[in-house]
PLY file of the C-alpha trace (Angstrom):
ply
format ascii 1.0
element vertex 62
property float x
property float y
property float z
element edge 61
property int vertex1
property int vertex2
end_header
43.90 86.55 21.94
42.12 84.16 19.59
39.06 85.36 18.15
36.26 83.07 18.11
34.18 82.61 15.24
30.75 81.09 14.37
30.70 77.25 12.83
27.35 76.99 13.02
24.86 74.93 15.96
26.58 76.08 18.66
30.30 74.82 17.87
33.20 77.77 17.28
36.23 77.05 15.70
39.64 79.55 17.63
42.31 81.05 15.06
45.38 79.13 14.98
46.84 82.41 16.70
50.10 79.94 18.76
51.49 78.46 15.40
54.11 80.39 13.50
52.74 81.82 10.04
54.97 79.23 8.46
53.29 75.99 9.77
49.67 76.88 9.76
48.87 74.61 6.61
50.21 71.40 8.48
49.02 72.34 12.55
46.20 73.82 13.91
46.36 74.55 18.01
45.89 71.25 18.76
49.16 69.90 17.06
51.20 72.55 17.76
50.39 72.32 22.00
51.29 68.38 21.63
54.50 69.25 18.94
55.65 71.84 21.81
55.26 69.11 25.02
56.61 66.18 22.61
60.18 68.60 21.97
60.34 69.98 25.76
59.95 66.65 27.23
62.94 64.94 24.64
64.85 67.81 25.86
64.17 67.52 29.58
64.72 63.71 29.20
68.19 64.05 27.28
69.28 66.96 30.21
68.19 63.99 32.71
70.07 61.21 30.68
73.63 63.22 30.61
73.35 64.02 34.44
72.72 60.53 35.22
76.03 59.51 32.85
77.90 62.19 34.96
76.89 61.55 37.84
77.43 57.67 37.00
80.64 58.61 35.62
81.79 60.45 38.73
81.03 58.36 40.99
82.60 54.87 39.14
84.70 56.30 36.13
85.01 53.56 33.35
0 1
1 2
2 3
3 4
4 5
5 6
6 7
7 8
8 9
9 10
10 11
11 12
12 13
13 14
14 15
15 16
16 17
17 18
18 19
19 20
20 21
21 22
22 23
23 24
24 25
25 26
26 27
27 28
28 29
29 30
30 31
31 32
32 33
33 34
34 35
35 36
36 37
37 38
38 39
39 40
40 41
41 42
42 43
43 44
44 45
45 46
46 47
47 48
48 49
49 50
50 51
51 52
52 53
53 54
54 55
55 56
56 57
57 58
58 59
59 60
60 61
């Protein structure tokens, strides 16, 4: 769990506890939640792009 420290007037900045130890200097939570949905989503849309050629393919070979 992140601990949450002080930033002064209110605002609290979380650890960047869900990025690997090796790419802390280039994403902070932030990046690495939109990094994570940008790669799952190109490799749910490439699963749904070679069923559709199957499926294409199977049903009128070229």
């Amino acid at each position: 769990m992140a601990s949450l420290e002080p930033a002064g007037a209110g605002v609290y900045e979380v650890g960047n506890d869900q990025v690997p130890e090796a790419y802390r200097g280039f994403f902070d939570n932030a990046d690495w939640t939109q990094h994570t949905l940008t790669v799952y989503g190109s490799w749910v849309f490439f699963i749904v792009a070679v069923l559709a050629h199957v499926f294409t393919w199977l049903w009128r070979p070229w």
